[in-house]
C-alpha positions in Angstrom: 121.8 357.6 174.4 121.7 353.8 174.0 122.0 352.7 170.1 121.0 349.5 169.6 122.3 347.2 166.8 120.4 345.2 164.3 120.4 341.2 165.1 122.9 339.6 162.6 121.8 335.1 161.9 124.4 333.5 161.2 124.5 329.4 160.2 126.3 328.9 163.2 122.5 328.6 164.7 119.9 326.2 163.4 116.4 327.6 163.0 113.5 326.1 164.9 112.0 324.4 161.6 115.3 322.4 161.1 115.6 321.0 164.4 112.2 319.8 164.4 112.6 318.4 160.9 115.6 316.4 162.2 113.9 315.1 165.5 111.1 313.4 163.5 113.6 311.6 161.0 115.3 310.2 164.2 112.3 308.9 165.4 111.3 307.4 162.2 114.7 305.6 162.4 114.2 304.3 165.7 110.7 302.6 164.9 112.3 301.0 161.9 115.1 299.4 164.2 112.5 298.1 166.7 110.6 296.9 164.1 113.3 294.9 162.6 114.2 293.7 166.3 110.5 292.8 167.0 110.6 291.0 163.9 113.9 289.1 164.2 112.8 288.1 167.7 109.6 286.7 166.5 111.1 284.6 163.3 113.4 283.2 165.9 110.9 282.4 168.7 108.5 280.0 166.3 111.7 278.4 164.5 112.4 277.2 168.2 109.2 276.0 169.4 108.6 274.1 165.6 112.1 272.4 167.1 110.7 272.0 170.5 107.8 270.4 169.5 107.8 268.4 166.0 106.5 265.0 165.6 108.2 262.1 166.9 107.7 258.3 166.9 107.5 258.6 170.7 104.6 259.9 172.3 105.8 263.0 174.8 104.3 262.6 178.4 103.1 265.0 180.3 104.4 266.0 184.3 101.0 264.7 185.3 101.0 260.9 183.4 103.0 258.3 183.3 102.9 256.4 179.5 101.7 253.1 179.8 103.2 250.3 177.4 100.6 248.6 175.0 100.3 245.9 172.4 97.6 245.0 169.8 95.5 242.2 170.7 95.8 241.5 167.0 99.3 241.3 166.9 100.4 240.2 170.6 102.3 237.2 171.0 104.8 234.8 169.4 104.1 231.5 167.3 103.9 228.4 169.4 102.5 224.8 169.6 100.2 223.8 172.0 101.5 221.7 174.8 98.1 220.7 177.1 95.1 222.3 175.8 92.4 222.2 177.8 89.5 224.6 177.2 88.2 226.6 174.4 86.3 228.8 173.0 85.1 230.5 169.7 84.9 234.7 170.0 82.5 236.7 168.1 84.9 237.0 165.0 85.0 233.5 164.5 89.1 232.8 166.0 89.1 229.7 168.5 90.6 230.8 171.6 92.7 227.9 173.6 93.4 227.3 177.7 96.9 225.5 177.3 97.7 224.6 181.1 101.1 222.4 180.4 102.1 226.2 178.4 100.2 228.0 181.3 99.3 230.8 178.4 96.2 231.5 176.4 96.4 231.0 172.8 94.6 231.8 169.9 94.0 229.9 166.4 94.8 232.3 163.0 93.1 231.5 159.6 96.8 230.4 158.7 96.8 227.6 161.2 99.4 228.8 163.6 98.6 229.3 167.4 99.4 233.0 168.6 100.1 233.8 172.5 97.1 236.2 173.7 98.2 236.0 177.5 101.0 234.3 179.3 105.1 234.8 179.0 105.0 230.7 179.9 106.7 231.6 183.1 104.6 230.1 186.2 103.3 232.7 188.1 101.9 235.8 189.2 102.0 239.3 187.7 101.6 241.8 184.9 98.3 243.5 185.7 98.1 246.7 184.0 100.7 245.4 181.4 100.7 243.3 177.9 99.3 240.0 178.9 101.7 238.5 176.9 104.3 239.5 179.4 102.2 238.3 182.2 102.6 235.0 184.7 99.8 232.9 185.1 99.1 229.5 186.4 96.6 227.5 185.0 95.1 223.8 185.8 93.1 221.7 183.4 89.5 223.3 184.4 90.6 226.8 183.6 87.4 227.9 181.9 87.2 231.1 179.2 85.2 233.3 177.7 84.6 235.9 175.5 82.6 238.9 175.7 80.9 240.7 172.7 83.8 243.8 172.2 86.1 241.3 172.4 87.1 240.9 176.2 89.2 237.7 176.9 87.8 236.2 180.1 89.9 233.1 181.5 90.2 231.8 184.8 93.6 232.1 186.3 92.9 229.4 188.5 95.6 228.5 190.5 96.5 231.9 191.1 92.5 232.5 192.2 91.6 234.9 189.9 89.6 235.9 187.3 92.0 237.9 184.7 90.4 239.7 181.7 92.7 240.8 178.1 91.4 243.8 176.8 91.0 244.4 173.4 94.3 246.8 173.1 96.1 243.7 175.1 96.1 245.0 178.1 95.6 242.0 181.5 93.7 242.6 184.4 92.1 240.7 187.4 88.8 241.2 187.4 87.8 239.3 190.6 89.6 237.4 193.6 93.3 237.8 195.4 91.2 239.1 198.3 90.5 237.8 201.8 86.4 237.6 201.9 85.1 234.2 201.7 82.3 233.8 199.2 78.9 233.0 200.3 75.5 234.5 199.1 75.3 238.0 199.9 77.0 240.2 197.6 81.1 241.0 197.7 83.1 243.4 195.8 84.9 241.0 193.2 88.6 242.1 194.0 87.9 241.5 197.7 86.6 238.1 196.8 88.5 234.7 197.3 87.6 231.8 195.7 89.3 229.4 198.4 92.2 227.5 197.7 93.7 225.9 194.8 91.5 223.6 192.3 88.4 225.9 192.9 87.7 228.0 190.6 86.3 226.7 187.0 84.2 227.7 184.4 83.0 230.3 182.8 80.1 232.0 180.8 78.9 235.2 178.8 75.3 235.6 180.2 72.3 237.0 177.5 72.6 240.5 179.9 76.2 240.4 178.9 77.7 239.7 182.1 80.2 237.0 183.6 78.9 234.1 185.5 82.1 232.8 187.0 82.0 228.4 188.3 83.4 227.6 191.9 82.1 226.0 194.5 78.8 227.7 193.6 78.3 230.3 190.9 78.4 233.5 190.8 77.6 236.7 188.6 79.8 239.7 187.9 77.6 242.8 187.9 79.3 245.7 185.6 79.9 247.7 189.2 82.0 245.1 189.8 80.3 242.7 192.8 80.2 239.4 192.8 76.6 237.9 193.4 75.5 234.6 194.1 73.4 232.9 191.4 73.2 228.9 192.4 75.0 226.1 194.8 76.1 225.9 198.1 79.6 226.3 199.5 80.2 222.3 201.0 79.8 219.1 199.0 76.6 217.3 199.7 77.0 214.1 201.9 74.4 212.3 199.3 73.5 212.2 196.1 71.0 215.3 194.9 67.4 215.4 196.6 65.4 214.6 193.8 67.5 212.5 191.6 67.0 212.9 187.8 63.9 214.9 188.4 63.3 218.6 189.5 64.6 220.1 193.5 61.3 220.8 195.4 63.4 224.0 196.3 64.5 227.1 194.7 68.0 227.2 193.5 69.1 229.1 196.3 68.8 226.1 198.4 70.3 223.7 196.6 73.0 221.3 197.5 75.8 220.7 194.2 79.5 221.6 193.7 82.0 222.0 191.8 80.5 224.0 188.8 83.4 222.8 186.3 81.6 224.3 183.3 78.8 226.9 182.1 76.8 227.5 179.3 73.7 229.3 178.5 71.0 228.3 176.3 68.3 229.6 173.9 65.6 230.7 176.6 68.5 232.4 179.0 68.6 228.9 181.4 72.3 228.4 183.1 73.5 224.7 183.1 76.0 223.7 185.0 78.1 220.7 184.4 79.5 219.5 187.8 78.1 219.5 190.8 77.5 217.0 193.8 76.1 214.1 191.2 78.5 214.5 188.4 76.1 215.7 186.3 74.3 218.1 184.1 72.0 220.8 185.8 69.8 223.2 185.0 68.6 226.4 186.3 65.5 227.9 185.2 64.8 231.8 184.7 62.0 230.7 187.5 65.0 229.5 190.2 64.4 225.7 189.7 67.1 224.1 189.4 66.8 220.6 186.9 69.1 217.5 187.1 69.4 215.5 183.5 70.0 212.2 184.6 71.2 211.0 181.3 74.3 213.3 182.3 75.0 211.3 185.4 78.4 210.3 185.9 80.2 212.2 183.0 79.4 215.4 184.5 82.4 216.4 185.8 84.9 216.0 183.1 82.4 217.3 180.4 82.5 220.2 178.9 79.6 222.7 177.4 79.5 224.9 174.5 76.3 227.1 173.3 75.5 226.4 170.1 73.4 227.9 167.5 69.6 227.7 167.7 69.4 227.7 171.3 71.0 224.1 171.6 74.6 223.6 173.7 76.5 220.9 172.5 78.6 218.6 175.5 81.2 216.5 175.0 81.1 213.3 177.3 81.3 209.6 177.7 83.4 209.2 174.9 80.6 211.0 172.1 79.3 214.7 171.5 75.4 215.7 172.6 73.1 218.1 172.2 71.0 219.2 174.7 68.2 220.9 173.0 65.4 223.3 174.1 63.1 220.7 174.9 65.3 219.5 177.7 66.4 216.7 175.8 70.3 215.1 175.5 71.2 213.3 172.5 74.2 212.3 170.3 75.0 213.7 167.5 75.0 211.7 165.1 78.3 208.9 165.2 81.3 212.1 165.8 82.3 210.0 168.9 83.9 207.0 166.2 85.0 209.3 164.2 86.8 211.4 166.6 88.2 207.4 167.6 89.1 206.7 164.1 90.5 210.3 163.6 92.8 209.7 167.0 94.1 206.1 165.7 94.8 207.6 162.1 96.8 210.3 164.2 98.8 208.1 166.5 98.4 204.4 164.2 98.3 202.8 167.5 95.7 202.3 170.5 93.5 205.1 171.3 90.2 206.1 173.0 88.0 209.2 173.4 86.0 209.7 176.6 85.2 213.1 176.4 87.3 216.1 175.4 88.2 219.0 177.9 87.3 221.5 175.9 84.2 222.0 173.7 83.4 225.0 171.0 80.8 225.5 168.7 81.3 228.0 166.0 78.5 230.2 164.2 78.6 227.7 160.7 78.2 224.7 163.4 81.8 223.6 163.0 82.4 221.5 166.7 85.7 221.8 167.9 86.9 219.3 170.4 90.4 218.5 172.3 91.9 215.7 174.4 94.9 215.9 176.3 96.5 212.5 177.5 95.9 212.2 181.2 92.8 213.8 181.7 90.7 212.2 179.3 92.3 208.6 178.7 93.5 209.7 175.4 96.7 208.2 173.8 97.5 211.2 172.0 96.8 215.4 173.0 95.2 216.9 170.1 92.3 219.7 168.9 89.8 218.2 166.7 87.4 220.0 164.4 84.1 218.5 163.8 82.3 219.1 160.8 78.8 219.1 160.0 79.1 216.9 157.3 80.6 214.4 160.2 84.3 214.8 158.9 86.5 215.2 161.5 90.0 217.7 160.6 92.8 217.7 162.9 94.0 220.9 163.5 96.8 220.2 166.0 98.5 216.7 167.5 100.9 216.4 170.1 
């Protein structure tokens, strides 16, 4: 007979119910650790990228872009006295902007007086497209026309370099047309493929009423936004004679006239382009209808004029030793005595001999203000200096050589 013995428990054993109570304590302690972990590892990851990636004074390119260095238009540029002004022009804002060829910059006129480079490092030269124009090399001659479009776009004709440059409102130069190999004539050409020949032949400028820049050489042409060049008016090769028609109106359309240079352009009231320049050193102008107009009473003077658009659909020309107006009735007539003045002015400047013949550079400013300068050797002045005209007929020097 088999006896069997009763089952003796001892604590030597844990029960079921304690190990399970002690598996589930574990487990709570090893979600609170990887908790704390999780947590520690995030704290740490966003102090790190806050490090990686605060504000800076520096901008932080990307792999993909390159950052490009820019300066204010409103704040480019050192002080600096005009050497050889030659062209000007009044912006939209009201500043007088000035073609200095002996400083081969651009300058610009502040309400303090002072003149402020807006393009050129006064090195002779070519380069900084893309860049600050004030770091840029240019070479200018004394026909280097400007102009300014409505947002502020500084148009000037690098001329001996054969380019058309622009200065962006951020202060940013650019050519805009020429430096290419394809001789102008009058089918269209895409503006950076364009050359304007060689040196002393490319001249003035103009805003045209559809916003666009007619640009003077040999001929002028239009910028269109896509950036071609189109031909407007004038042929490529001086005319052996004087113009067909002489003081009176081409039997032809414009496209088959007969004038170079075009040293300046202006637009008045009813949209019509005149040209100063040409074959007859004189005043032209084309019509909206393609005639093309030759004021006599221009004759002579034409090529060393300059134009400005005035208010009212006048533009005012400086000449044969006075200021006009050539109003929309086709007319040309001084105003009033400004070419004594601007004599006595001159002599009061230099207390010695003196005489005006007709500034290089003409402006007109919204208030009528006329703003005028000679530079000795091109105009047979004895001293280089910027002149503003008053309506009154006073006559302010704002700059003398």
């Amino acid at each position: 007979m088999i006896v069997l013995e009763p089952r003796q428990t001892t604590t030597d054993v844990p029960d079921a119910e304690a190990l399970i109570k002690e598996a589930r304590q574990r487990q709570r302690r090893r979600r609170l650790v990887i908790g704390i972990v999780a947590l520690i590892a995030m704290v740490v990851s966003g102090v790190s990228y806050a490090l990686v990636n605060r504000p800076s004074g520096r901008a932080r390119p990307t792999r993909t872009s390159s950052p490009t260095k820019t300066v204010s238009a409103t704040q480019s540029g050192s002080y600096v006295s005009p050497k050889a002004p030659t062209t000007l022009v009044v912006a939209p804002n009201g500043g007088l902007l000035v073609v200095d060829s002996g400083r081969d910059q651009i300058l610009r006129r502040l309400p303090s007086g002072k003149f402020q480079v807006l393009a050129g490092d006064g090195k002779r030269g070519f380069s900084g497209d893309g860049g600050p124009a004030v770091d840029a090399e240019l070479h200018l001659d004394y026909q280097a026309g400007i102009a300014v479009a409505r947002n502020g776009t500084v148009y000037f004709a690098d001329a001996l370099n054969g380019r058309v440059r622009e200065v962006l409102p951020d202060g940013i130069i650019k050519t805009v047309a020429g430096g290419g190999t394809i001789s102008l004539g009058t089918n269209p050409v895409p503006a950076l493929s364009a050359s304007f020949g060689g040196p002393f032949s490319l001249f003035g400028l103009a805003m045209g009423p559809n916003g666009q820049l007619y640009i003077g050489t040999n001929g002028v042409y239009r910028l269109s936004p896509d950036g071609v060049l189109h031909w407007v008016v004038g042929k490529l090769v001086p005319p052996k004679d004087l113009p067909k028609g002489w003081g009176g109106v081409y039997s032809n359309p414009a496209i088959q006239s007969d004038f170079m240079p075009a040293t300046r352009l202006a637009f008045d009231g009813k949209g019509d382009l005149l040209v100063a320049g040409g074959g007859g050193w004189g005043l032209y102008e084309m019509t909206k209808s393609g005639k093309l107009l030759f004021l006599e009473t221009f004759r002579g003077d034409g090529y060393w004029g300059s134009l400005s658009e005035a208010s009212r659909g006048s533009v005012v020309l400086s000449y044969g030793g006075g200021i006009f107006r050539f109003s929309s009735t086709g007319t040309v007539e001084p105003i009033g005595h400004l070419g004594s003045a601007i004599d006595s002015a001159l002599g009061r400047l230099t207390k010695g001999p003196h005489m005006f013949i007709g500034g290089d550079g003409v402006a007109v400013s919204v208030n009528g203000d006329i703003y005028v300068d000679t530079n000795v050797g091109n105009t047979f002045t004895s001293v280089s200096a910027i002149l503003e005209l008053r309506p009154n007929g006073s006559v302010v020097p704002l700059w003398k050589s």
